[in-house]
PALUMLO-383485 format. One record per residue (C-alpha): chain; residue number from 1; x, y, z. Coordinates in Angstrom, 3 decimals, always signed. Each point is the difference from the previous one (the first is absolute). Example, Ala and Ser with C-alpha at 12.3 -4.5 7.8 and 13.67 -1.06 7.14 Angstrom:
<sites>
<site><chaine>A</chaine><num>1</num><east>+12.300</east><north>-4.500</north><up>+7.800</up></site>
<site><chaine>A</chaine><num>2</num><east>+1.370</east><north>+3.440</north><up>-0.660</up></site>
</sites>
This chain:
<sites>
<site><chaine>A</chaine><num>1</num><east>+82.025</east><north>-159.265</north><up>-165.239</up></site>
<site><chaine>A</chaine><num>2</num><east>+3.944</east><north>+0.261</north><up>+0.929</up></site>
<site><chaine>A</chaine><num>3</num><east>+2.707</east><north>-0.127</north><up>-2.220</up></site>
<site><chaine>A</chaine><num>4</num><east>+3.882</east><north>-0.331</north><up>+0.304</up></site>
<site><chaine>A</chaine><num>5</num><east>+2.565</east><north>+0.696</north><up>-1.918</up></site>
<site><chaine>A</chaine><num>6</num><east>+4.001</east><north>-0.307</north><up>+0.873</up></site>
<site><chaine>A</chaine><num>7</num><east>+3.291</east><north>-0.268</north><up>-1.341</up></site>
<site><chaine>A</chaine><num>8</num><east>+3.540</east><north>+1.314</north><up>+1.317</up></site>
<site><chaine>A</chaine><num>9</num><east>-0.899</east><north>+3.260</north><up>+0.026</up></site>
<site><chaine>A</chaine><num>10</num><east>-3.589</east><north>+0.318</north><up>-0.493</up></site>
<site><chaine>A</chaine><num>11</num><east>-2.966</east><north>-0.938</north><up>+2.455</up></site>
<site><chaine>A</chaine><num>12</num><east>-3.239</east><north>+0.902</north><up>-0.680</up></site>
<site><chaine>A</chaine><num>13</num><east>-2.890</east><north>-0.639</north><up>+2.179</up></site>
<site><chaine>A</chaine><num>14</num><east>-3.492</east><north>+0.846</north><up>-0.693</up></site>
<site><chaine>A</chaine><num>15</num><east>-3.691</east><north>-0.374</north><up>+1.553</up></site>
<site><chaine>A</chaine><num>16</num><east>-3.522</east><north>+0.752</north><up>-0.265</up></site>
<site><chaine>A</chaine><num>17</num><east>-3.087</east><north>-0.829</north><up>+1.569</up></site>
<site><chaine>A</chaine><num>18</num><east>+1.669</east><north>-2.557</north><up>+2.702</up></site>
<site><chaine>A</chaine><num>19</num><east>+0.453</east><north>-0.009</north><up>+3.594</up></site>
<site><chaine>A</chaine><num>20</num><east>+3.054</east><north>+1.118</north><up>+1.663</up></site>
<site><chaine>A</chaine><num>21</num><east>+1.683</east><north>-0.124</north><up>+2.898</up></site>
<site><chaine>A</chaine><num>22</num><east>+3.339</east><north>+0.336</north><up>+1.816</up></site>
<site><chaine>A</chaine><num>23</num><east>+1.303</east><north>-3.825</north><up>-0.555</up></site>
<site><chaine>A</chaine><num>24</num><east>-0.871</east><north>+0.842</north><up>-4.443</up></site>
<site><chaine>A</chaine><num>25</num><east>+2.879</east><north>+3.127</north><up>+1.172</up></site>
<site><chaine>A</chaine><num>26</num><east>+1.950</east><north>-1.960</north><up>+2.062</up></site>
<site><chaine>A</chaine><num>27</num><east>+0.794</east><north>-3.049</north><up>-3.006</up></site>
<site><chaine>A</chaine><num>28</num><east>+0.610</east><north>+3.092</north><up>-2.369</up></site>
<site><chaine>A</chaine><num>29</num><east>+2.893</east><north>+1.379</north><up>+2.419</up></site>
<site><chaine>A</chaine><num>30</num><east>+1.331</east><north>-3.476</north><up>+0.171</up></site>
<site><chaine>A</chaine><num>31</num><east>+0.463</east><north>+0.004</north><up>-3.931</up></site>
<site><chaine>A</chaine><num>32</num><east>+1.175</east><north>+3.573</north><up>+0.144</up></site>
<site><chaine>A</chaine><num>33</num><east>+2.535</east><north>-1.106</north><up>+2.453</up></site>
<site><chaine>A</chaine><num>34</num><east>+1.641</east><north>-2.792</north><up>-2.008</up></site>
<site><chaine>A</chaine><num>35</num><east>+0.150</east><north>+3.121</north><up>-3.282</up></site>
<site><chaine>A</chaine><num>36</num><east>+2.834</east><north>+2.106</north><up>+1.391</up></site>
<site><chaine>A</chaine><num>37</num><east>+1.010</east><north>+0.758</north><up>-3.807</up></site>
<site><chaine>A</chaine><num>38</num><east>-3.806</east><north>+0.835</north><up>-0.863</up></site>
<site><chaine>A</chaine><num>39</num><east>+0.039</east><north>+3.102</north><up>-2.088</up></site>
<site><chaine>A</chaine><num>40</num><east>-3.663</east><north>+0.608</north><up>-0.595</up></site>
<site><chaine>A</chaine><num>41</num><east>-3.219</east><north>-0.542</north><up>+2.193</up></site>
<site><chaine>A</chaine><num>42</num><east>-3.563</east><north>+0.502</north><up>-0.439</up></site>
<site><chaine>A</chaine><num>43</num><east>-2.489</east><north>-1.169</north><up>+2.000</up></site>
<site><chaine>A</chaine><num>44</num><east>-3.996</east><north>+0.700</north><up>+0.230</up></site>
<site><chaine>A</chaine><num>45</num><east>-2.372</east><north>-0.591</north><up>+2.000</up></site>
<site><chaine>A</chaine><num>46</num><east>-2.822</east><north>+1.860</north><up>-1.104</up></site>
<site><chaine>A</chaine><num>47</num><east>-3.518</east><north>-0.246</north><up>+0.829</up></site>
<site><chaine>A</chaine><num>48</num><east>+0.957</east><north>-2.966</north><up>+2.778</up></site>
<site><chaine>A</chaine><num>49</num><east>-3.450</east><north>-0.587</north><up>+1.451</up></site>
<site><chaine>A</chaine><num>50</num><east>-0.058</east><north>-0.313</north><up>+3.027</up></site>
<site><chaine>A</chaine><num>51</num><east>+3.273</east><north>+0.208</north><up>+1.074</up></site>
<site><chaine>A</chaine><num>52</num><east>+1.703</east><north>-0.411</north><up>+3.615</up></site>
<site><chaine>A</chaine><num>53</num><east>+3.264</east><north>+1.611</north><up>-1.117</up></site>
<site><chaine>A</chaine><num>54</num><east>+1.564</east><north>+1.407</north><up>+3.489</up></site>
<site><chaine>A</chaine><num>55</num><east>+2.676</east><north>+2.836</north><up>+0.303</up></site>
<site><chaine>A</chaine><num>56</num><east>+2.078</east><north>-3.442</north><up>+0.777</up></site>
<site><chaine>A</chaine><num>57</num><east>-0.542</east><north>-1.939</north><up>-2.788</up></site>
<site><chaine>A</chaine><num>58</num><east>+1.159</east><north>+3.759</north><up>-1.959</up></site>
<site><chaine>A</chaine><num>59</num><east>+2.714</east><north>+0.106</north><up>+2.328</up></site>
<site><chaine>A</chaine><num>60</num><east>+1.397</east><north>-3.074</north><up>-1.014</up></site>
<site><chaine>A</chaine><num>61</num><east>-0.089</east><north>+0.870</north><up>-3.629</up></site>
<site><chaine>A</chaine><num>62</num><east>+1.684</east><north>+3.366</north><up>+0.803</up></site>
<site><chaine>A</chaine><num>63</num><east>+3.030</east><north>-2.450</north><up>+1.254</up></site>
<site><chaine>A</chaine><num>64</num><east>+0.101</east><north>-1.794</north><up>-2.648</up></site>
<site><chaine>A</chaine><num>65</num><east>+0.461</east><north>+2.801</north><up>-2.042</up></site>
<site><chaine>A</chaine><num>66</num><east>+2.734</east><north>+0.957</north><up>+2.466</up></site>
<site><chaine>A</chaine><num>67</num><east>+2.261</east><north>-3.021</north><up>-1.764</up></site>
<site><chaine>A</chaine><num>68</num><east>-0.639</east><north>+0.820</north><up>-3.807</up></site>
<site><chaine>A</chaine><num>69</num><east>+3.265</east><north>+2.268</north><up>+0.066</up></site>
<site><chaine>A</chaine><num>70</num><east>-0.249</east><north>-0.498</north><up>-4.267</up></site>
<site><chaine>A</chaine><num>71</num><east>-3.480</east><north>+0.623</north><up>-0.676</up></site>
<site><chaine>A</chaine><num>72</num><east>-0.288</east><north>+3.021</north><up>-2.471</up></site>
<site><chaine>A</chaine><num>73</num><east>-3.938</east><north>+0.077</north><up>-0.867</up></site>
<site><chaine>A</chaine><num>74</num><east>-2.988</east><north>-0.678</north><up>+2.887</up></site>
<site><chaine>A</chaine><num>75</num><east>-3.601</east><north>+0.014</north><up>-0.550</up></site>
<site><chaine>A</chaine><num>76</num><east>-2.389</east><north>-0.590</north><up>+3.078</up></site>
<site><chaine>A</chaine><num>77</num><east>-3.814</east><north>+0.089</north><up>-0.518</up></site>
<site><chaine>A</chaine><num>78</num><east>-2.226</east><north>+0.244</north><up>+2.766</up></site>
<site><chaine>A</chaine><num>79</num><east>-2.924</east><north>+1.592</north><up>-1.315</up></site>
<site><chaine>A</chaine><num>80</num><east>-3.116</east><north>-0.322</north><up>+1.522</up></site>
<site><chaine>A</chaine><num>81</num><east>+1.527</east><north>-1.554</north><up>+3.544</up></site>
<site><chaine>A</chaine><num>82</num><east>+0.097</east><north>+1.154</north><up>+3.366</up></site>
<site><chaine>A</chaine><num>83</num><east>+3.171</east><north>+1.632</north><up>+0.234</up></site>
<site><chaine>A</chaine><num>84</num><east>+0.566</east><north>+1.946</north><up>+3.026</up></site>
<site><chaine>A</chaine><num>85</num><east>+2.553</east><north>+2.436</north><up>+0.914</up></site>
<site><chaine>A</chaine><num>86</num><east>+2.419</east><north>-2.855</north><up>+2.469</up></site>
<site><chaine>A</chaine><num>87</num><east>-0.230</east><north>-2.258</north><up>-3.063</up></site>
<site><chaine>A</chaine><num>88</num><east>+1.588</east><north>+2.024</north><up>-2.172</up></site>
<site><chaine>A</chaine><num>89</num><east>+2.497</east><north>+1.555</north><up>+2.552</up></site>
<site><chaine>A</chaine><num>90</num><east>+0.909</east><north>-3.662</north><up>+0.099</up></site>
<site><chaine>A</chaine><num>91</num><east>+0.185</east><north>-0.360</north><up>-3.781</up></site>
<site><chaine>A</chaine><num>92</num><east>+2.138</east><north>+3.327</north><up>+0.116</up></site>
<site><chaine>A</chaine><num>93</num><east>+2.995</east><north>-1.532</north><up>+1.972</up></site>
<site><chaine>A</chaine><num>94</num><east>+0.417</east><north>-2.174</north><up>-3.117</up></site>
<site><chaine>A</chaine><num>95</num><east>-0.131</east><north>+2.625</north><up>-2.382</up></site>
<site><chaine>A</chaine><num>96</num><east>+2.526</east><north>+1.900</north><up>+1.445</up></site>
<site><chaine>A</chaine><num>97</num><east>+2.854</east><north>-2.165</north><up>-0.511</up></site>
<site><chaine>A</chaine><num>98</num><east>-0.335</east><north>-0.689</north><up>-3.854</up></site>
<site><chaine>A</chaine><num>99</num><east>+2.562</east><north>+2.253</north><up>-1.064</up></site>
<site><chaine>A</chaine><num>100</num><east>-0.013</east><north>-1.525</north><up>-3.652</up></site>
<site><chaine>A</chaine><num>101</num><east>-3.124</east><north>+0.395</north><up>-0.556</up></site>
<site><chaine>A</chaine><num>102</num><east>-1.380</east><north>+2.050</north><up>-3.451</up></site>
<site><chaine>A</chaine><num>103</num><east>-3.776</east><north>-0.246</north><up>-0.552</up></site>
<site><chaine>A</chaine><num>104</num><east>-2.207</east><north>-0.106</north><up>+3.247</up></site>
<site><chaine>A</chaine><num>105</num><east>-4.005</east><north>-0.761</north><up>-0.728</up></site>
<site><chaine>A</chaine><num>106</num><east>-2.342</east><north>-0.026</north><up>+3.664</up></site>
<site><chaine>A</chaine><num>107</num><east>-3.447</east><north>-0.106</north><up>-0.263</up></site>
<site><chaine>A</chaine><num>108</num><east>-2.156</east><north>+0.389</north><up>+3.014</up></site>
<site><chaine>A</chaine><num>109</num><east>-3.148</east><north>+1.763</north><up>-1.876</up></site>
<site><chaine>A</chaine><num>110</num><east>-3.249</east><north>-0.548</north><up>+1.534</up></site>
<site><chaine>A</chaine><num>111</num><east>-1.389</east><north>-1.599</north><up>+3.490</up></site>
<site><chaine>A</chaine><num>112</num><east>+3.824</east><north>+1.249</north><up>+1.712</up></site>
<site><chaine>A</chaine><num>113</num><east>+0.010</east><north>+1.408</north><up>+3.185</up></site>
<site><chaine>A</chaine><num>114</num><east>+2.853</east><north>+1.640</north><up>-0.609</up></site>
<site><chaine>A</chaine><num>115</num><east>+0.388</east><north>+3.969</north><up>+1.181</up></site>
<site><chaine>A</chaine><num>116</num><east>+2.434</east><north>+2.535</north><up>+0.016</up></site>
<site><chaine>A</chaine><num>117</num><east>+2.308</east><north>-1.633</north><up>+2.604</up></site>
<site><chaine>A</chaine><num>118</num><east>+0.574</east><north>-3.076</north><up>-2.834</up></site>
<site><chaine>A</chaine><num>119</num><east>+0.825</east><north>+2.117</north><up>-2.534</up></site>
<site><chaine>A</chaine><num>120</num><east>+2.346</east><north>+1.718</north><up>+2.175</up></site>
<site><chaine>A</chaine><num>121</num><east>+1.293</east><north>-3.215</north><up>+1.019</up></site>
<site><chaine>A</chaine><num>122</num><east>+0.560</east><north>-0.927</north><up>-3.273</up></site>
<site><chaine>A</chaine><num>123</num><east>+1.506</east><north>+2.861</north><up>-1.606</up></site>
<site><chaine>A</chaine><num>124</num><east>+2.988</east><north>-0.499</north><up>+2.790</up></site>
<site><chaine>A</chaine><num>125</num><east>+0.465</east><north>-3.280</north><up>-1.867</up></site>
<site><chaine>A</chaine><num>126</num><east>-0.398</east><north>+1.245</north><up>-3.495</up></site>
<site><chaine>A</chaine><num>127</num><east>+2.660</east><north>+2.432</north><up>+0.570</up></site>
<site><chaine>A</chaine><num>128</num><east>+2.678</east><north>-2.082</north><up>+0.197</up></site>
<site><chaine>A</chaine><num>129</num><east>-0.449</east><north>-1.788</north><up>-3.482</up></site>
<site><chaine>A</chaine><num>130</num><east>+2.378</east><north>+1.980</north><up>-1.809</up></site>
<site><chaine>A</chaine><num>131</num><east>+0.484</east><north>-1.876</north><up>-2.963</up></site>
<site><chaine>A</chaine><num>132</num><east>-4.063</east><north>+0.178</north><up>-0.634</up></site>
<site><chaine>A</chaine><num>133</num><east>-0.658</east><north>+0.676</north><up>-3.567</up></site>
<site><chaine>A</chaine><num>134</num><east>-3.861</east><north>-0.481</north><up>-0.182</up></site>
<site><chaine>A</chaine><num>135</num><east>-2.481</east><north>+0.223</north><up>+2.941</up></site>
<site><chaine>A</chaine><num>136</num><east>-3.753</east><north>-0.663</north><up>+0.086</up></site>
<site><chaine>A</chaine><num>137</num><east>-1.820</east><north>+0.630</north><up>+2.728</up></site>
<site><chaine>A</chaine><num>138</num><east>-4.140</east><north>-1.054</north><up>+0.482</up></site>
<site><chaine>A</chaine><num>139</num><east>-1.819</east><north>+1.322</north><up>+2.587</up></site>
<site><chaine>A</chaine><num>140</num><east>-3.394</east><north>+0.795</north><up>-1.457</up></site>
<site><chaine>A</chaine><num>141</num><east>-2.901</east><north>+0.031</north><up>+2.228</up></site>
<site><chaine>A</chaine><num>142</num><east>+1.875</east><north>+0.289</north><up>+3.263</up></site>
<site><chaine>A</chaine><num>143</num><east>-2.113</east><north>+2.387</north><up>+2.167</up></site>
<site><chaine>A</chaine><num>144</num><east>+2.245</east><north>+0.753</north><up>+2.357</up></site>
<site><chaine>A</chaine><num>145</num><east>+3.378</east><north>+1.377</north><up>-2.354</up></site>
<site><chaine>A</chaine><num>146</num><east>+0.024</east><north>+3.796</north><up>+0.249</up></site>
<site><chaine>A</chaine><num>147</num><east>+1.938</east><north>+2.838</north><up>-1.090</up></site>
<site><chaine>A</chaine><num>148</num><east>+2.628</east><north>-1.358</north><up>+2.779</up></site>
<site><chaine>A</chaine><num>149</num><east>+0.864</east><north>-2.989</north><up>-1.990</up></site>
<site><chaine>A</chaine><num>150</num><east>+0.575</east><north>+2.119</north><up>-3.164</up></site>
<site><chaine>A</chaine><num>151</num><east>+2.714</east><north>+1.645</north><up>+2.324</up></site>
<site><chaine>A</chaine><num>152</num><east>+1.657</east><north>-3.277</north><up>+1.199</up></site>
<site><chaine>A</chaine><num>153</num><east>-0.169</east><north>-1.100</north><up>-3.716</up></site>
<site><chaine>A</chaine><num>154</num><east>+1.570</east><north>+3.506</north><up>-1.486</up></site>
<site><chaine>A</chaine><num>155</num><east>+2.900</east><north>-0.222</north><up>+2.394</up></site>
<site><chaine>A</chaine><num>156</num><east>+0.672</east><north>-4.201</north><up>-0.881</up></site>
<site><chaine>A</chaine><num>157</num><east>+0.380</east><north>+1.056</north><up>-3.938</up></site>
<site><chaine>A</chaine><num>158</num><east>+2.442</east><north>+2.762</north><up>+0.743</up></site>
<site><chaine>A</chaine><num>159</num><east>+2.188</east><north>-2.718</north><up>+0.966</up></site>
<site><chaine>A</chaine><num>160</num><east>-0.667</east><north>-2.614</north><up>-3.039</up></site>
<site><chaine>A</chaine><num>161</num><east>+1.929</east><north>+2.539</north><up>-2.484</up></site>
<site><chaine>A</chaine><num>162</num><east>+0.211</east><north>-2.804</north><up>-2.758</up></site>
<site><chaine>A</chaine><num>163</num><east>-3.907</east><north>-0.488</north><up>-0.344</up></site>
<site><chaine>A</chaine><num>164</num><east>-0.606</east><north>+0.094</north><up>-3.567</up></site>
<site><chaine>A</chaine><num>165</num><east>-3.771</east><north>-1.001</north><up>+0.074</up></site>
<site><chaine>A</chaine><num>166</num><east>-2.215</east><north>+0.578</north><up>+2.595</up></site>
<site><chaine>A</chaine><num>167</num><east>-3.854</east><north>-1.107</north><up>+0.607</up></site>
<site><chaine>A</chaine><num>168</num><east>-2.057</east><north>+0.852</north><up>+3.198</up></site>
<site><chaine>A</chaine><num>169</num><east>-3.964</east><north>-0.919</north><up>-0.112</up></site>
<site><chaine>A</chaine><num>170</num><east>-1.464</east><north>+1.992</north><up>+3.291</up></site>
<site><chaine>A</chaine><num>171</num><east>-3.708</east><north>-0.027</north><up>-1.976</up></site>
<site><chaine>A</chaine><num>172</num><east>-2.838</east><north>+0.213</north><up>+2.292</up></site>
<site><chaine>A</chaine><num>173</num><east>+2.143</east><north>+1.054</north><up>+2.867</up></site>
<site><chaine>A</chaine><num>174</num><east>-2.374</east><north>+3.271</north><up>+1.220</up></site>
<site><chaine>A</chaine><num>175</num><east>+2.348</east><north>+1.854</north><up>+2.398</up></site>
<site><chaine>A</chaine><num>176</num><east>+2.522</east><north>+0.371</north><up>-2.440</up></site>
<site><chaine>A</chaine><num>177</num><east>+0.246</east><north>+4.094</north><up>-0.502</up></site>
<site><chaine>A</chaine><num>178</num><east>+1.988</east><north>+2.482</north><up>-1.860</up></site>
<site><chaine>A</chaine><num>179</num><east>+2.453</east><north>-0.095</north><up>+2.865</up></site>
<site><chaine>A</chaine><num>180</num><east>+0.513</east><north>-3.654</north><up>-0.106</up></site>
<site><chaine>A</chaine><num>181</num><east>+0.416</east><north>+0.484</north><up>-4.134</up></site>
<site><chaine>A</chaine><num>182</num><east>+2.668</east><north>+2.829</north><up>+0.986</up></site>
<site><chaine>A</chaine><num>183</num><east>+1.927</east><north>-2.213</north><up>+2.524</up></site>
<site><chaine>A</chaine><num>184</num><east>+0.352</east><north>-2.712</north><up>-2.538</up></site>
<site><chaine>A</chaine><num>185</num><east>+0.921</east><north>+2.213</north><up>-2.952</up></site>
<site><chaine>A</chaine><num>186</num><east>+2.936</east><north>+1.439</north><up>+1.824</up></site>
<site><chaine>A</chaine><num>187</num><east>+1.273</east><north>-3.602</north><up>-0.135</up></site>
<site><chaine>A</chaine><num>188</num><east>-0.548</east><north>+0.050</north><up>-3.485</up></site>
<site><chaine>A</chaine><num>189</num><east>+2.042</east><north>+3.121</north><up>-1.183</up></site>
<site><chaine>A</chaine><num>190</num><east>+3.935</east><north>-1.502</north><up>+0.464</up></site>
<site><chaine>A</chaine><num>191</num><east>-0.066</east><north>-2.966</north><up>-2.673</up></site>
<site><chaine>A</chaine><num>192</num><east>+2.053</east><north>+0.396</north><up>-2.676</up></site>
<site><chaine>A</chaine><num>193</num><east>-0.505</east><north>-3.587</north><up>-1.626</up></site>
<site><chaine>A</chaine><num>194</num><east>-3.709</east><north>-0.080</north><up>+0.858</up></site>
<site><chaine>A</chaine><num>195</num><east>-1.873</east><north>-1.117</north><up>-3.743</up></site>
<site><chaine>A</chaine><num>196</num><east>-3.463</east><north>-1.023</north><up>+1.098</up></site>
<site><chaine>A</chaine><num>197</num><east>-2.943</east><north>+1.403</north><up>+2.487</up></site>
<site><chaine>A</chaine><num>198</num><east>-3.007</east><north>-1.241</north><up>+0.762</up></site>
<site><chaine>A</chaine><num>199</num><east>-1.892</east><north>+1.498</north><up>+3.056</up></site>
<site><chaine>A</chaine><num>200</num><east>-3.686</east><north>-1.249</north><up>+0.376</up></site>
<site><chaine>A</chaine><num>201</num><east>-1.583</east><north>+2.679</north><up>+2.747</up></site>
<site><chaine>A</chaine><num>202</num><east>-3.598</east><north>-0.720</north><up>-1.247</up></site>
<site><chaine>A</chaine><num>203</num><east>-2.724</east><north>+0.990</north><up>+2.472</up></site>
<site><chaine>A</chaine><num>204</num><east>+2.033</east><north>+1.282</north><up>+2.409</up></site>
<site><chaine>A</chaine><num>205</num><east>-0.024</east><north>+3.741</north><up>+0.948</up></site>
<site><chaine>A</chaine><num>206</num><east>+2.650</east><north>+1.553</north><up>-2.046</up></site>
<site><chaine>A</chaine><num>207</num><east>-0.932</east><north>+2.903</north><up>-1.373</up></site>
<site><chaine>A</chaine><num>208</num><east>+1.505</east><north>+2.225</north><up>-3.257</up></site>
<site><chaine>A</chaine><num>209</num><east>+2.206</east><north>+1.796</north><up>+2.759</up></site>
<site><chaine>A</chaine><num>210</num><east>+1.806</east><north>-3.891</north><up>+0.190</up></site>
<site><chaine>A</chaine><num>211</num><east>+0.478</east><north>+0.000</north><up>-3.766</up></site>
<site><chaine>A</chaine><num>212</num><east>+2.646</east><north>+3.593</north><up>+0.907</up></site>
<site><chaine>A</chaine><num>213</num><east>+2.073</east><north>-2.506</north><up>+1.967</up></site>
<site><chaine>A</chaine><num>214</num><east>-0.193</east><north>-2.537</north><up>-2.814</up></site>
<site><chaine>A</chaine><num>215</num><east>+0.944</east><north>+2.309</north><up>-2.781</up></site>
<site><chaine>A</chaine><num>216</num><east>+2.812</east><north>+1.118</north><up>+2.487</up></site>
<site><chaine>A</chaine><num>217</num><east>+1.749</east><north>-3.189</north><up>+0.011</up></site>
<site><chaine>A</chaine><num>218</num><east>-0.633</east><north>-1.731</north><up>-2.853</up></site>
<site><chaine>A</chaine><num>219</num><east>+2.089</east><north>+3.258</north><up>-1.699</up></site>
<site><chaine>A</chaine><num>220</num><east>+2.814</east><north>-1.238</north><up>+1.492</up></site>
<site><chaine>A</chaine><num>221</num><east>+0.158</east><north>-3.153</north><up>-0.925</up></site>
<site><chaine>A</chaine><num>222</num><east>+1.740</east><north>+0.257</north><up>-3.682</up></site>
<site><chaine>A</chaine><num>223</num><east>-0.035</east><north>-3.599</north><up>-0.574</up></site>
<site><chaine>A</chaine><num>224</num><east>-3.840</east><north>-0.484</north><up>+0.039</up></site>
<site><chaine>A</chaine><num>225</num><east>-1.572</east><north>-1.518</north><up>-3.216</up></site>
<site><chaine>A</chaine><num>226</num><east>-3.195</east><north>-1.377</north><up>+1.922</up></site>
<site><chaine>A</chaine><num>227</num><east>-2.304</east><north>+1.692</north><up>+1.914</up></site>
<site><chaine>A</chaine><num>228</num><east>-3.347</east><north>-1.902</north><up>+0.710</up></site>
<site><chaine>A</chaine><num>229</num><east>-2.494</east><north>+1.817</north><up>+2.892</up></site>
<site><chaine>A</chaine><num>230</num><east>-3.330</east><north>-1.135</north><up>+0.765</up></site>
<site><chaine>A</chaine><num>231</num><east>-2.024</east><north>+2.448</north><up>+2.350</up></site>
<site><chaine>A</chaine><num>232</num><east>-3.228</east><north>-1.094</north><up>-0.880</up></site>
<site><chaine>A</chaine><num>233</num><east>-2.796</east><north>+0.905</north><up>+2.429</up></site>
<site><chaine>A</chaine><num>234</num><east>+1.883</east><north>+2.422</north><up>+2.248</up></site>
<site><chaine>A</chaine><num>235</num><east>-3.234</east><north>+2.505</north><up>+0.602</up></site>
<site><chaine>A</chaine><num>236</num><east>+2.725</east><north>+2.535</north><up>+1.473</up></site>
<site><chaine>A</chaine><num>237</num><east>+1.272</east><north>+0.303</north><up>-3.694</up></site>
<site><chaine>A</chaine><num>238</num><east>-3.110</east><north>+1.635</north><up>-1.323</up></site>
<site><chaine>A</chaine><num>239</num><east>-0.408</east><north>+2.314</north><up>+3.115</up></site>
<site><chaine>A</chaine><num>240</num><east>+3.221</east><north>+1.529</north><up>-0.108</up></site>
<site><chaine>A</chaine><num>241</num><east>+0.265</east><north>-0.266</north><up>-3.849</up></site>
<site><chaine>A</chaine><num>242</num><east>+3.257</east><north>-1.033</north><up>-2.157</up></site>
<site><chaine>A</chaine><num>243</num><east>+1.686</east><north>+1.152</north><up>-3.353</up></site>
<site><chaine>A</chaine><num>244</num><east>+0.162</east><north>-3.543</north><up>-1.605</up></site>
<site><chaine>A</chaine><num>245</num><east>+1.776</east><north>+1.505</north><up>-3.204</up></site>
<site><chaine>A</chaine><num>246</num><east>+2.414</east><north>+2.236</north><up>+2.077</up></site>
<site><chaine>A</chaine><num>247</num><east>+0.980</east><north>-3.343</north><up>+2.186</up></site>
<site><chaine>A</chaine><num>248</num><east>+0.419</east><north>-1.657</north><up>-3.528</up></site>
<site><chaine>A</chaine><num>249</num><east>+1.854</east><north>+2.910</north><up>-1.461</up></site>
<site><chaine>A</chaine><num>250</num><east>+2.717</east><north>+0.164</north><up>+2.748</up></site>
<site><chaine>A</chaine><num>251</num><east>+0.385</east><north>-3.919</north><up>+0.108</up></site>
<site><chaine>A</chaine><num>252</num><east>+0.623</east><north>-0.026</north><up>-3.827</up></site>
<site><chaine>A</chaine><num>253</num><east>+3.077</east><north>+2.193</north><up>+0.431</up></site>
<site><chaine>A</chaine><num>254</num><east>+1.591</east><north>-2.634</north><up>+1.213</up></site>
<site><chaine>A</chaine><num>255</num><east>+2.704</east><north>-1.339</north><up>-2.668</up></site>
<site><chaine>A</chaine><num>256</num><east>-0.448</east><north>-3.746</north><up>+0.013</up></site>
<site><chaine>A</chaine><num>257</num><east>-3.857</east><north>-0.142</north><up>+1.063</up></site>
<site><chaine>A</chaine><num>258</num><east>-1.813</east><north>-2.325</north><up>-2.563</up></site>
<site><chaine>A</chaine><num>259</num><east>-3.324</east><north>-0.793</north><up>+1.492</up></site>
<site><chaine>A</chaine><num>260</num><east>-1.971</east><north>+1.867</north><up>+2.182</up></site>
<site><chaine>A</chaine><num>261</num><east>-3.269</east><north>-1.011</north><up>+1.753</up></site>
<site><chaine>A</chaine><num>262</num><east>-2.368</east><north>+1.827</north><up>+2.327</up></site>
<site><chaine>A</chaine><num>263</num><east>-3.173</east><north>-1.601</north><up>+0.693</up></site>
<site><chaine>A</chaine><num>264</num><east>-2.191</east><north>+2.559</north><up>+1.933</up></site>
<site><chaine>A</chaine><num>265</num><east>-3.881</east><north>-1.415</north><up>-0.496</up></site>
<site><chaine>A</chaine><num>266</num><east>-2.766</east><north>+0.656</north><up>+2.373</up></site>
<site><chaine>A</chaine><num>267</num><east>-1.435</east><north>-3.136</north><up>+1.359</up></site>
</sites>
């Protein structure tokens, strides 16, 4: 099943269940390269089975993107395809030179081969969006992400300074620590327009010692009214033990918080 959608500034793109293959990418950067004035894109290919989806085919997409000097929101989904680390170095050099852009949504959860050397790779790329209001990032399952990526990705957001909602999924992603959750909260504690949070660390091997560097940041960001963490499964959690209330307590000092949501269960 496919479906398209387009007008002047809109083209949408979607697709499940079907084959695909570099020539599918290659008549979608044709259209993108008659929309110079396109302003929003989302396109998904989730759950392509089987797909033979080269770091070319990527690569030509990422030029394509190179042109759309007016887009403003992008939404790739490539969830549950074999994304490796070149094809998404090649999807980076089109990232980079969106300088208008305001919402961002990737999602390479599950199947990836994507390690710490993408996310690094992509983080460069991330860093130079400036004008990027609202990121979401989806990662979950991807074996190979440790606390190294949590650096790359801490040092990209203290560069996006007008990021007023932020999501990151790294669920299932095992060699995630309380160093990792460190690195990345240092890129957390600058915002001062930042509204929304959601960080989704479940089954990973953060510990109550990575909810210190949480608490840390989040105090600093005045603006926050949404805080939504999910840390389900993390064993380390009930070895090391953590003061849910005291977590809660600090976070509700904060003087436009309205909702706050820990999920902690023990699967």
């Amino acid at each position: 099943m496919s479906k398209h959608e387009n007008s002047d500034t809109t083209l949408l793109v979607c697709s499940r269940m079907m084959f695909i293959d570099d020539s599918q990418i290659s008549n979608i950067t044709k259209a993108l390269n008659k929309l110079r004035s396109l302003e929003s894109l989302n396109l998904s290919f989730k759950d392509c089975y089987p797909n033979d989806l080269t770091k070319q085919g990527i690569q030509n997409l990422g030029e394509a993107l190179m042109t759309l000097h007016s887009l403003q929101h992008l939404s790739l989904n490539f969830e549950s395809n074999e994304i490796s680390n070149d094809s998404l170095l090649n999807l980076n050099t089109g990232l980079e030179k969106l300088a208008n852009l305001q919402s961002l949504y990737l999602n390479f959860g599950s199947l990836n081969e994507i390690n710490d050397t993408g996310i690094q790779n992509l983080s460069l790329a991330l860093k130079t969006l400036s004008c990027l209001k609202k990121i979401e990032l989806n990662f979950d399952h991807s074996q190979a992400i440790t606390d190294a990526a949590m650096t790359h990705i801490g040092l990209a957001l203290k560069n996006l300074k007008a990021l007023e909602d932020i999501k990151f999924d790294f669920s299932s992603c095992r060699e995630i620590t309380d160093k990792g959750m460190e690195k990345l909260c240092q890129g957390l504690e600058s915002f001062i327009s930042l509204q929304q949070i959601h960080l989704d660390l479940s089954f990973s091997k953060i510990s109550g010692y990575g909810f210190d560097s949480i608490a840390r940041a989040f105090k600093k960001n005045v603006s926050l009214k949404t805080v939504h963490l999910e840390f389900n499964g993390c064993d380390e959690m009930q070895k090391t033990g953590f003061d849910l209330e005291s977590f809660q307590k600090d976070l509700n000092r904060l003087p436009c918080l309205k909702r706050l949501e820990v999920m902690l269960n023990e699967i």
